[in-house]
C-alpha positions as CSV (number, residue, x, y, z in Angstrom):
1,X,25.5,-119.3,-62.2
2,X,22.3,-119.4,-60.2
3,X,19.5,-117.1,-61.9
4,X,17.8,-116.0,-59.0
5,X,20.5,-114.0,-58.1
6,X,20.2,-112.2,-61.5
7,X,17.8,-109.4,-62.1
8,X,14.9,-110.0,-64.0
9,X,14.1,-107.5,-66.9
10,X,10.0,-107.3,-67.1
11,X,8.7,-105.7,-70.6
12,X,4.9,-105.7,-72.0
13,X,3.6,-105.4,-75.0
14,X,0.0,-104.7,-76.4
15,X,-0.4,-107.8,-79.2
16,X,-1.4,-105.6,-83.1
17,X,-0.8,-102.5,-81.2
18,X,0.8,-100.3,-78.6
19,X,0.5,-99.6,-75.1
20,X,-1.5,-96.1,-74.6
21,X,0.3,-93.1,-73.0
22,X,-2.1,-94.0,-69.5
23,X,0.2,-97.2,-69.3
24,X,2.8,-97.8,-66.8
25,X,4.8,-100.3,-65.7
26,X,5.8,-101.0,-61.8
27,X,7.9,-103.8,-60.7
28,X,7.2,-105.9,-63.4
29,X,3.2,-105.3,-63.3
30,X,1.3,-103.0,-66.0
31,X,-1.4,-100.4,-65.1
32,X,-3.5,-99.0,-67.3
33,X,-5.3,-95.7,-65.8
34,X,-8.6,-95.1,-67.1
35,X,-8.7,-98.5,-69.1
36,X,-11.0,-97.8,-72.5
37,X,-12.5,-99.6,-75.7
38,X,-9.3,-99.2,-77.1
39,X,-7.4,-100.9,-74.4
40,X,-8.9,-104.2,-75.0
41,X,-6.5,-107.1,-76.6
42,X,-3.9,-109.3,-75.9
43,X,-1.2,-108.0,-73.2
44,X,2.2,-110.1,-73.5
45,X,4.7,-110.0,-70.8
46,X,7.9,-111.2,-71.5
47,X,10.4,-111.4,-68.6
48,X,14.1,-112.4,-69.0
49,X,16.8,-113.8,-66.8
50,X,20.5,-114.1,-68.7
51,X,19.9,-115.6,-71.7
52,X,16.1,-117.1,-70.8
53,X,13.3,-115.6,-71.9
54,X,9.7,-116.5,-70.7
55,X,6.5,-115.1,-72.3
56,X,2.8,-115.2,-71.1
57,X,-0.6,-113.8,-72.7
58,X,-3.8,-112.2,-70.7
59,X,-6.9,-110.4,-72.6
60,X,-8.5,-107.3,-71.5
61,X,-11.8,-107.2,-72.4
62,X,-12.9,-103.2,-71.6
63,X,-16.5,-102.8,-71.8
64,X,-17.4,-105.8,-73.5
65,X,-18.9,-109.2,-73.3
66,X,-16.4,-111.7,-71.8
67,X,-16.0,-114.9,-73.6
């Protein structure tokens, strides 16, 4: 069966912690209203077709020196 025919399930997660209540997520993208201190980390999205499952990592650095 051809995946891109099937839907894809999007899901984030906050990496040592949980997404705030200002989170949302819209067509697979995540918005964070208001983005403070504590909303700094590692983000993972994780998006899955059938049976595969394909994760990816960004930082957000909030008020802070970038690296």
């Amino acid at each position: 069966m051809n995946n891109l025919k099937r839907p894809i399930t999007t899901r984030w997660y906050k990496k040592d912690g949980s997404l705030s209540d200002r989170t949302r997520v819209d067509q697979g993208k995540l918005y964070i209203q208001g983005a403070q201190l504590a909303d700094s980390g590692i983000y993972i999205c994780q998006a899955q077709v059938g049976s595969e499952i394909v994760r990816d990592n960004v930082t957000l650095n909030v008020g802070g020196k970038l690296n």
